[in-house]
Each structure stands twice: as C-alpha cells, then as structure tokens.
NUKETI-678392 format. One record per residue (C-alpha): residue number from 1; residue in one letter; y, z, x. Coordinates in Angstrom, 1 decimal. Layout:
% NUKETI-678392
  nuro  zake       v       w       u
   NUM     A       Y       Z       X
...
***
This chain:
% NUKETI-678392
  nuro  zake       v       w       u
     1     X    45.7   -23.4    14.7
     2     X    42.3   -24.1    16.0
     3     X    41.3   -20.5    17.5
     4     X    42.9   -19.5    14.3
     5     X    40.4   -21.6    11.8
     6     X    37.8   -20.6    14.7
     7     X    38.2   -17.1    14.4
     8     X    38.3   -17.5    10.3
     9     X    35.2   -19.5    10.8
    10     X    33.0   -16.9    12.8
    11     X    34.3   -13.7    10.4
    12     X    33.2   -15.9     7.5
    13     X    29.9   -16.1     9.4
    14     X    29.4   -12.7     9.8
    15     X    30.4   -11.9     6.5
    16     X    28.1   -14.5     5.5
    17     X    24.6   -13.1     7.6
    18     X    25.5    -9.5     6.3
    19     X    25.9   -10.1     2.9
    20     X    22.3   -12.2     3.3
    21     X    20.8    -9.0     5.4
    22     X    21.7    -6.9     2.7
    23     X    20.5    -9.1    -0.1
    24     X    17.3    -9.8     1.3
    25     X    17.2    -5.8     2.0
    26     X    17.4    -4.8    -1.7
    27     X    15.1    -7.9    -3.0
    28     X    12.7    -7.2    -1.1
    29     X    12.9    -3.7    -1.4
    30     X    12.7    -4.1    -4.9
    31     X     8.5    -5.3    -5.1
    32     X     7.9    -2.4    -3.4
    33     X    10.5     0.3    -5.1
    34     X     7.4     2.1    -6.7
    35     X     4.8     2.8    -4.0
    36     X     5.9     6.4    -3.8
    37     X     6.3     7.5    -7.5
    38     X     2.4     5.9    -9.2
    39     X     2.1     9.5   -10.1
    40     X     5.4     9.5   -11.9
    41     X     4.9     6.3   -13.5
    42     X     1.2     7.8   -14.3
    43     X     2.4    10.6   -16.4
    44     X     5.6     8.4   -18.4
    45     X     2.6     6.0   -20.0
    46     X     0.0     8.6   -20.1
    47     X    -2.5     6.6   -17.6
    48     X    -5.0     7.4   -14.5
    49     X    -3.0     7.6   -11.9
    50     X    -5.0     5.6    -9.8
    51     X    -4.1     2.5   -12.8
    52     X    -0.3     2.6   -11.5
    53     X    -1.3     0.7    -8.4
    54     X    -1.3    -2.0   -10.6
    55     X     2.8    -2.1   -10.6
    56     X     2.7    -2.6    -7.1
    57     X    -0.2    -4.8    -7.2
    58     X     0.7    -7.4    -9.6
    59     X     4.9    -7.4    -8.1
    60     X     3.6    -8.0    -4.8
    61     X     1.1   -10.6    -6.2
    62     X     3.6   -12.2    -8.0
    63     X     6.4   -12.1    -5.2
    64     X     3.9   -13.8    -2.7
    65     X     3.5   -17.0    -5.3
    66     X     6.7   -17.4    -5.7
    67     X     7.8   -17.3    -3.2
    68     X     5.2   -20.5    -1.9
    69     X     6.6   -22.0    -4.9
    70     X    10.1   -21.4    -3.7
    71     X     9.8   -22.4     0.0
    72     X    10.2   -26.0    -0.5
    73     X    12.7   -25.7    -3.5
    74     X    15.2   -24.3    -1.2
    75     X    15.4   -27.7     0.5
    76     X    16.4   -29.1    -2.4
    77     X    18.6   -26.4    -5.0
    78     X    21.8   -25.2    -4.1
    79     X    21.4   -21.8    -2.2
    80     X    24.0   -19.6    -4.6
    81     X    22.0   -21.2    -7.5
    82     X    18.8   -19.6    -6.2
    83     X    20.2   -16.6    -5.0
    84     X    22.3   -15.6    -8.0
    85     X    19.1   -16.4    -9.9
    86     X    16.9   -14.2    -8.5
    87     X    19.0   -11.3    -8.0
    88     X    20.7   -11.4   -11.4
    89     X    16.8   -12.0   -12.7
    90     X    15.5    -8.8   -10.9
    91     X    18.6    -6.7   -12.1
    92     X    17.3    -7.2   -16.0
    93     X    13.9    -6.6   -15.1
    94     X    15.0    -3.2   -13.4
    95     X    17.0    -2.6   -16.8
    96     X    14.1    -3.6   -19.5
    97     X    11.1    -1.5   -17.3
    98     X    13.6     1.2   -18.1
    99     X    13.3     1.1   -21.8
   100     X    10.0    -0.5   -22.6
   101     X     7.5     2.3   -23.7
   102     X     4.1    -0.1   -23.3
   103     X     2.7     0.2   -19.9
   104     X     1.0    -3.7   -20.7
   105     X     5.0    -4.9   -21.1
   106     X     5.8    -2.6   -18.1
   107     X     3.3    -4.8   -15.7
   108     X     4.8    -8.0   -17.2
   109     X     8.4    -6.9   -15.8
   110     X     7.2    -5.5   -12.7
   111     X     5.7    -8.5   -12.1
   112     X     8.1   -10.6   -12.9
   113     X    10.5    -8.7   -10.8
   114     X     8.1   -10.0    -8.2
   115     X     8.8   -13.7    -9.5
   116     X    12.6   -13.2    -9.5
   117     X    13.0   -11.1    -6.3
   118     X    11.3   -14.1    -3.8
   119     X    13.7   -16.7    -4.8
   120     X    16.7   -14.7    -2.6
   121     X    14.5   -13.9     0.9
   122     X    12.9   -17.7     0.7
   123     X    16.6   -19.3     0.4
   124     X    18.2   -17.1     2.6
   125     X    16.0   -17.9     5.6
   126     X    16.4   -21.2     5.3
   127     X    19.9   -21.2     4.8
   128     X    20.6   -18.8     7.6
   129     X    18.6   -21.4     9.9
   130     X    20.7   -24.5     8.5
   131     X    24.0   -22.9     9.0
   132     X    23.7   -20.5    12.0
   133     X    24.7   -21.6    15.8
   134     X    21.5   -22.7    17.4
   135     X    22.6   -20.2    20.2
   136     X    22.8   -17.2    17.5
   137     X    20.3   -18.2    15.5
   138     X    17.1   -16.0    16.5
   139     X    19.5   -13.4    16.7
   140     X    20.8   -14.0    13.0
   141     X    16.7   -14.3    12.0
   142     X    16.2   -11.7    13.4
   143     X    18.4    -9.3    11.7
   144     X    17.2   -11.0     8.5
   145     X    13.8   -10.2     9.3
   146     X    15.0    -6.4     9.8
   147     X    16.7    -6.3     7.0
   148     X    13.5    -7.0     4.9
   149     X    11.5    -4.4     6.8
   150     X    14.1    -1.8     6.1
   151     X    14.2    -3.0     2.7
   152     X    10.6    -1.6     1.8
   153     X    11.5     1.5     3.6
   154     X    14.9     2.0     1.9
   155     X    13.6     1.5    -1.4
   156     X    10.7     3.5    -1.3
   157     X    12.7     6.2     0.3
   158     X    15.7     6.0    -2.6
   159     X    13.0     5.9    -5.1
   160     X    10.9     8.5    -4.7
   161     X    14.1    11.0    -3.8
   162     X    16.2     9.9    -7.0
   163     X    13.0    10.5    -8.8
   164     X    12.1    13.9    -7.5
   165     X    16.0    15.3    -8.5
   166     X    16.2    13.0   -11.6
   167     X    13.5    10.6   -12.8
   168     X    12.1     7.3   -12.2
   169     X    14.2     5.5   -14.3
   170     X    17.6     6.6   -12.4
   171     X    16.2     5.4    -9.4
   172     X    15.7     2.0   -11.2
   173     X    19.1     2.2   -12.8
   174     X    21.2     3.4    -9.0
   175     X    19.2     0.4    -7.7
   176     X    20.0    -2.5    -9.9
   177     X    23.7    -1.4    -9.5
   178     X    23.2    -1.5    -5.7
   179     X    21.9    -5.1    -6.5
   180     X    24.2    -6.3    -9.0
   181     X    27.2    -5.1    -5.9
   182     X    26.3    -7.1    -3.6
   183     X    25.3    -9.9    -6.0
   184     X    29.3    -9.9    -6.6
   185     X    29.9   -11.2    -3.5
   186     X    27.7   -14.4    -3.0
   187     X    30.2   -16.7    -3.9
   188     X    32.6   -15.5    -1.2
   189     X    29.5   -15.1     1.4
   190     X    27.1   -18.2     0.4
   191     X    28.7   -21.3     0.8
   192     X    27.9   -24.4    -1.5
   193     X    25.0   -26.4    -0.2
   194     X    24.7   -30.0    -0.9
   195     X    20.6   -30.7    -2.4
   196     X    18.7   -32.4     0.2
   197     X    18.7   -36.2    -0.3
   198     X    15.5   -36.7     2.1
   199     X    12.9   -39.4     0.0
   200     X    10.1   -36.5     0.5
   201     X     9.8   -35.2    -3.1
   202     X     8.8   -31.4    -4.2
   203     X     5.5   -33.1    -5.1
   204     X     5.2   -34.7    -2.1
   205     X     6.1   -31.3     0.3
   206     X     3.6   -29.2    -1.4
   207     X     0.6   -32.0    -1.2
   208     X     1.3   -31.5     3.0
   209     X     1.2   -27.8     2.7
   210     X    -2.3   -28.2     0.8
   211     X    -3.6   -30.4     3.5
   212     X    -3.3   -27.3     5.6
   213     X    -5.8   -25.8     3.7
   214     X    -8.1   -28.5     5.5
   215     X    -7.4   -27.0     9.6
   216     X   -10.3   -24.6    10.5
   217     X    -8.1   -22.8    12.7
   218     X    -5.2   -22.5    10.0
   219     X    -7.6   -20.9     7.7
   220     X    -8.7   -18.5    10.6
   221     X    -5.4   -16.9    11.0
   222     X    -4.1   -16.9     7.5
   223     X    -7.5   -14.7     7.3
   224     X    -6.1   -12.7     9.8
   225     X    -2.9   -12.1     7.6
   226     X    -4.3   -11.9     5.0
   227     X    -7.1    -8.9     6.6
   228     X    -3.9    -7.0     8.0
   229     X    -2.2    -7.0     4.8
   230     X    -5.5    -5.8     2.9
   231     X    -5.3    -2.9     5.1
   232     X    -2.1    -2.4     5.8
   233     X    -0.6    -2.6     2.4
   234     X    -3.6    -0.8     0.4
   235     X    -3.6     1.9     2.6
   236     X     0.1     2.4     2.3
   237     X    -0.1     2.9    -1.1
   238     X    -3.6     5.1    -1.1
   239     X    -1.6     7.6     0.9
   240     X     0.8     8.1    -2.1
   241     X    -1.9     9.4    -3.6
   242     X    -4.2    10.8    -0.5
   243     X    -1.1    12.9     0.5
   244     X    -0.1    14.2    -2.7
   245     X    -3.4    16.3    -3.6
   246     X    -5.1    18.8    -1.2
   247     X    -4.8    19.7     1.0
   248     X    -1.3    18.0     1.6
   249     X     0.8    18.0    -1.8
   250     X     3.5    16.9    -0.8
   251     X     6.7    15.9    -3.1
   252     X     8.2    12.5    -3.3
   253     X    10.9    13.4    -1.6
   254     X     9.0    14.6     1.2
   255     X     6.7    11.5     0.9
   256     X    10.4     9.4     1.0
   257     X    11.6    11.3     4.0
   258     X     7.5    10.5     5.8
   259     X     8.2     6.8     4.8
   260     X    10.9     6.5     7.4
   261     X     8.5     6.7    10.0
   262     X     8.1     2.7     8.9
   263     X    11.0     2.1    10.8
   264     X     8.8     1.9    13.7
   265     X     8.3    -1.7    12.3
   266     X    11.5    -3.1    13.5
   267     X    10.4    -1.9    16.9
   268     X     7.7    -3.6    16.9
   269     X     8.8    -7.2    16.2
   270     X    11.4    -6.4    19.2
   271     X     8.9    -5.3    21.6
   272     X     6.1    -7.7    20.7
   273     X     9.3   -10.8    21.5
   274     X     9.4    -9.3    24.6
   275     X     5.6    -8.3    25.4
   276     X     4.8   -12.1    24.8
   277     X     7.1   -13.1    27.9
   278     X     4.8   -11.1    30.3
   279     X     1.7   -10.7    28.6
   280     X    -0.9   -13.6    27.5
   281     X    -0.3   -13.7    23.3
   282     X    -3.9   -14.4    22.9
   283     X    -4.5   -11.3    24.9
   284     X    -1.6    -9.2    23.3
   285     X    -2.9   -10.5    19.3
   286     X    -6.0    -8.7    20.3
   287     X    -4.8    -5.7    21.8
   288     X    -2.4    -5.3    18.9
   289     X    -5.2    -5.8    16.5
   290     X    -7.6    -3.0    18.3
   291     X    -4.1    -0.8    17.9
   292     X    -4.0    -1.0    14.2
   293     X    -7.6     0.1    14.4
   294     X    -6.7     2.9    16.5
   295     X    -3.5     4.2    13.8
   296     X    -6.0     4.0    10.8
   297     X    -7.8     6.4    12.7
   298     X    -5.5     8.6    13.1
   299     X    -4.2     8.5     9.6
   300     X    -7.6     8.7     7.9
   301     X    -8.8    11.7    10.3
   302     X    -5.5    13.3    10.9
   303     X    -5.7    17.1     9.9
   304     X    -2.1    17.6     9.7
   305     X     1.1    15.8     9.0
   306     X     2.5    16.0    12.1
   307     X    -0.7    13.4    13.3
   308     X    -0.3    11.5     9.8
   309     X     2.8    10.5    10.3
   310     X     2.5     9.6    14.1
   311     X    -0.3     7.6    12.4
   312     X     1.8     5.6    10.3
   313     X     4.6     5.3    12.9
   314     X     2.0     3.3    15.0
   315     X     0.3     1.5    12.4
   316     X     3.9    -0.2    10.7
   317     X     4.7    -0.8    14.6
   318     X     1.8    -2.8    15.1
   319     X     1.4    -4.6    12.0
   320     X     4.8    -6.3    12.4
   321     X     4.1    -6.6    16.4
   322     X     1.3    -8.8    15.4
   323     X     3.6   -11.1    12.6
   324     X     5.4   -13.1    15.2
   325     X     2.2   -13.7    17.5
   326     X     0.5   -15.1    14.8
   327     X     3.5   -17.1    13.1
   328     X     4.1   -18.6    16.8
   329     X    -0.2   -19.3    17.1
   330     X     0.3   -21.3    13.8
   331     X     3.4   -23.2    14.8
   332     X     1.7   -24.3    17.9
   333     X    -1.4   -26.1    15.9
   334     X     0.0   -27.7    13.1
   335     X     2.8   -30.6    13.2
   336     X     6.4   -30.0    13.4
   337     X     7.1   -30.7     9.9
   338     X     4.4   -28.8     8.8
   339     X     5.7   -25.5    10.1
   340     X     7.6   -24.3     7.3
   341     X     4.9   -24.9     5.0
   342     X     2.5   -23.2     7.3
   343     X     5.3   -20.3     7.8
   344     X     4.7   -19.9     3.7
   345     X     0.8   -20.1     3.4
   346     X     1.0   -17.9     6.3
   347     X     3.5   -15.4     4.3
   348     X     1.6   -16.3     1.0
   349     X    -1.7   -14.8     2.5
   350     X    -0.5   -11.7     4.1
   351     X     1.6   -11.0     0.5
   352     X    -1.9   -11.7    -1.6
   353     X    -4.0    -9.7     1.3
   354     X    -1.5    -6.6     0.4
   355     X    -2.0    -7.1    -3.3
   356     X    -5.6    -7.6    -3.2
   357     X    -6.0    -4.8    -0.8
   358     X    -4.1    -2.5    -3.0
   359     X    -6.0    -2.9    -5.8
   360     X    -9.8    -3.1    -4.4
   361     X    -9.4    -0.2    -2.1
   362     X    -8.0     1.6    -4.8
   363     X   -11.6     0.8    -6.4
   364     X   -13.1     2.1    -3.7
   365     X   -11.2     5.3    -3.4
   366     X   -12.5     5.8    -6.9
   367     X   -15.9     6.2    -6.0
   368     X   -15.7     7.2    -2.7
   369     X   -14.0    10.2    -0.7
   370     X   -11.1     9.4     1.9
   371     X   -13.5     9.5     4.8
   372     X   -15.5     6.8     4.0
   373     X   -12.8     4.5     2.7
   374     X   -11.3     5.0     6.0
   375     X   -14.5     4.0     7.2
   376     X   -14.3     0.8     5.3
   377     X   -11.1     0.0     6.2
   378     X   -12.0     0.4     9.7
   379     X   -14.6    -2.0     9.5
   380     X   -12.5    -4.5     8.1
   381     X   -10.3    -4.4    10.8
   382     X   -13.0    -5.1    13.5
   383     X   -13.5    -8.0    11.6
   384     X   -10.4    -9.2    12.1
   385     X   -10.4    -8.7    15.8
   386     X   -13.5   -11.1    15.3
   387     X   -11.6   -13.6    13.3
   388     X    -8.8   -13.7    15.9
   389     X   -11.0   -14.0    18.7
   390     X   -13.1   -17.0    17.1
   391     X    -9.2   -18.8    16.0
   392     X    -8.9   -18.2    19.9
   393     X   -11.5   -20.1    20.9
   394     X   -11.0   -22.6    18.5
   395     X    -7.2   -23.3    20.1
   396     X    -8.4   -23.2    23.5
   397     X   -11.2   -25.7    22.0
   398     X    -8.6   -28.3    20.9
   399     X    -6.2   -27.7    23.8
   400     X    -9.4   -28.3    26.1
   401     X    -9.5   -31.7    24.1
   402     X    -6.5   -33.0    24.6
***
C-alpha cells in the first residue's frame, strides 16, 4: 500500500514539475513572442519600424515589475490562484492585440501581457522549491530555469515561422491555444497551497528588499545585470532588424530557424555549475564577462552568417553562464532571509536592463550605422568588467573584515 501511494506520489510529482516547465515555457515565451516580427507589426499599424521595439520594450518592462511585485505575494496567495491568473490573463491579451487596430491600445496589451505573464514563473519557482525533495530539488530548478530559456527561443521561433506562412496574428492565436492547453491541467498538476501564516506582512517583506537598495556591493552587481541585459537584450532585438536589410535580408522564418542558436543558453548555465567547482567564480565572472565582449564582436563585425550566428551561439552561452555566478555572489552578501528578495531585485534589474537597452540602443541605431553601435555596445561591456571587478574587491573588502 505504501510503495503503492509512493509510487502515485513521485508520478504526481513529475507530472507536477512538467506541467510547471511547460508553463513557465509559454509565459515567458510570451514577453518575448514579438522580437522577430517588429517589421510585421511595423507595416499592420503603419509605423517606423524601428517604433515596434516598443512591444517588446514596454512587455519586458512591465514583466520585470511585476514580477518584483509578485515575488513576495507568492508566499502568501494560493499558487493555482496565481497561476490560473496569469495565464488565463495573458490568453485575453494575446486575443484583444489580435483585434485592436490602434497601435497606442496595442502597447497597453503587450504590456500588460507582461503584467499577467510574471505572476506564473514567480509562483512556480517558489512552489517548486517548497514542494520538491531537497535531494531533487536543484535538479527540478534547474529544468525550470531551462524551461524559461527555451521559452524565449520557442516563441520567437513559432512566431516569426507562423507569421512568414500566415500572419502575425495566427501566431498569437496557435499560441494562446498552446497556453490555454496546458492551463487546463493546473488543477490536476498544482496542488492547493495553504497562504503563509508567518507575522511578516507584504508591507513588511518589500520594506527588507528596499533596504537592499542601501549595500554598495548589492547595487554593484545588480549594475552588472542590469549592463548584461542592456546589451544582451537590445542587441537581440537590433538584429531583427540589422539582419533583415542589406546585405543579409533574411525572412522570419529564417531569422526563427538563426534563433535556435539561443539554445546555447542552457549550455551555459550547465557548464558555468560545473566550471565554478574548479575554477575561482570571481575569476570565471570575469572571464565570462570578457567572453560576451568577445561574441559582440563577432556579431557586430561578422561578414557572413555562418560567423553571425556562431556569434550569437556564444553570446546567449555566456550571458546565462554568468546568471548563476552572479545570483550565487549576491546570496553570499546579503542575509539569509534576504535572498529571495535580492534573487528579485537581482531579476528586476537584468529584466529593466533588457528593456531599457532595447529601446536606447534602438535610439542609437537611429543615428548611427551598425559599426559604431557595436562600438558602443562594446564599450559598455568593458564597463561592466569594471563594475565586477570593483564588486570584487568590495567582497574580498568585507570578507577581509570579518
């Protein structure tokens, strides 16, 4: 009877973690479902195609403050309440950017999607860490933390396809169906979650997480997120439009199929795990940082796609190498019940760095050519090497101390 309610147990588990993975897959994916199709969008409203970033922008703005917000309300709401929420929010969104015909009310739902979409990833995670083995439990993060990285693939990829042999709006319409699937099956997956009866209050949680905002060496490596992101995520989305004039023109399928080469990301969160064990992180955060330098490089100067997309192989590798260093640097300098709040300033800044990024270097890609934007960029990212040496210094400072 026992191995019997055992074995019931651990298939309910797994059916629980992929049904989560998958979830936080298509939410995710979701804030970044139009990266690949601004031109698309561009010609529907009748806009400068450089204006589209905007969508992207403002979701990914929007997704990285709620999802702050969210952090410490998934301590204290019921799991399927959140999740169903969010998903069932972002499904409507998908459906009303579909028929509006003002690109003004357009932004408002794509940003809302971005509202709606970070209640399911920041609930998930935490209930994945309350209900998971402690023995399976980085492997269950860590196929949650895949699962988001594929997300922004997948959806960019399904996207830009469906809208190359249909339109834009099928691709929005196949992909709140994929949503509202899964969403089917929460109450069979999630199980019911009892609100968290600790005397901390909402008010209370967020007034720690602002006294973060105090730590020198906190603010130093959200900097550093936030820098990675400004490049990372701007430049992503400037090569929509980089690669589809001259001398490239490629097709959004084509720029779907070059957008696998993201998957590199997943990679590099493995490797970087295992890196750490042998290799000094301070030294590796560095190394990892003078890497992304190195795959801007090759992207901005590449003369061919071949080199392009070896470029942005490299460059997704490294970006999510660096993630856990940095997560693990903050965890070590702030209090122990501090870390989740600093895990969502930390996430907050590299989600705001993307947004920001997107937007300004599109400003600069306005009134400059490729080269020298790539040139900018560059320069930003020695910057951040700088940052990360002086937060360095600064832990070794305190550790010194103590």
């Amino acid at each position: 009877m026992n191995s019997r309610m055992t074995s019931t147990q651990r298939l309910s588990n797994k059916m629980s973690i992929i049904i989560s993975a998958l979830l936080i897959m298509l939410l995710v994916g979701s804030v970044y479902i139009t990266q690949l199709i601004f031109q698309e969008i561009s010609i529907n409203f009748n806009i400068e195609i450089l204006d589209a970033r905007l969508v992207f922008s403002l979701s990914c703005f929007f997704y990285a403050l709620a999802f702050f917000i969210y952090g410490p309300l998934s301590d204290k709401l019921s799991t399927r309440l959140l999740v169903t929420f969010g998903s069932l929010g972002t499904v409507l969104c998908l459906c009303i950017a579909n028929i509006v015909t003002s690109f003004n009310l357009y932004l408002s739902v794509m940003s809302l999607i971005g509202f709606f979409a970070a209640s399911v990833p920041a609930a998930l995670f935490a209930y994945t860490a309350k209900n998971t083995d402690n023995a399976k439990l980085s492997q269950a993060m860590g196929m949650l933390i895949s699962a988001s990285i594929v997300g922004m693939i997948f959806s960019r990829s399904l996207a830009a396809m469906l809208t190359d042999i249909y339109s834009w709006k099928v691709a929005f319409g196949v992909y709140a169906c994929l949503i509202l699937i899964v969403t089917i099956f929460i109450p069979s997956a999630i199980k019911p979650t009892l609100n968290n009866t600790a005397k901390i209050s909402i008010i209370e949680t967020y007034q720690h997480a602002s006294k973060l905002l105090f730590n020198r060496t906190v603010i130093i490596f959200l900097l550093v997120g936030f820098l990675l992101f400004f490049v990372y995520l701007g430049l992503s989305s400037l090569l929509t439009f980089y690669l589809k004039g001259s001398p490239f023109y490629l097709t959004s399928t084509e720029l779907g199929w070059l957008n696998f080469a993201g998957i590199s990301a997943i990679i590099g969160s493995i490797i970087t795990g295992k890196l750490a064990q042998i290799i000094n992180k301070n030294n590796l955060l560095i190394l990892l940082l003078l890497c992304v330098s190195a795959s801007i490089m090759i992207i901005g100067f590449g003369t061919n796609i071949l080199m392009i997309s070896l470029g942005i192989f490299c460059l997704f590798m490294f970006v999510f190498g660096i993630q856990p260093i940095v997560m693990a640097m903050l965890n070590q300098i702030v209090p122990l019940d501090l870390r989740g709040a600093v895990s969502s300033l930390y996430l907050l800044a590299c989600l705001i760095g993307g947004s920001l990024g997107t937007y300004l270097l599109g400003s600069i890609y306005q009134q400059l050519n490729w080269p020298n934007l790539i040139v900018a960029i560059l320069i930003l990212t020695i910057l951040n090497v700088a940052l990360a040496l002086l937060g360095i210094k600064l832990i070794k400072i305190k550790q010194s101390n103590t």
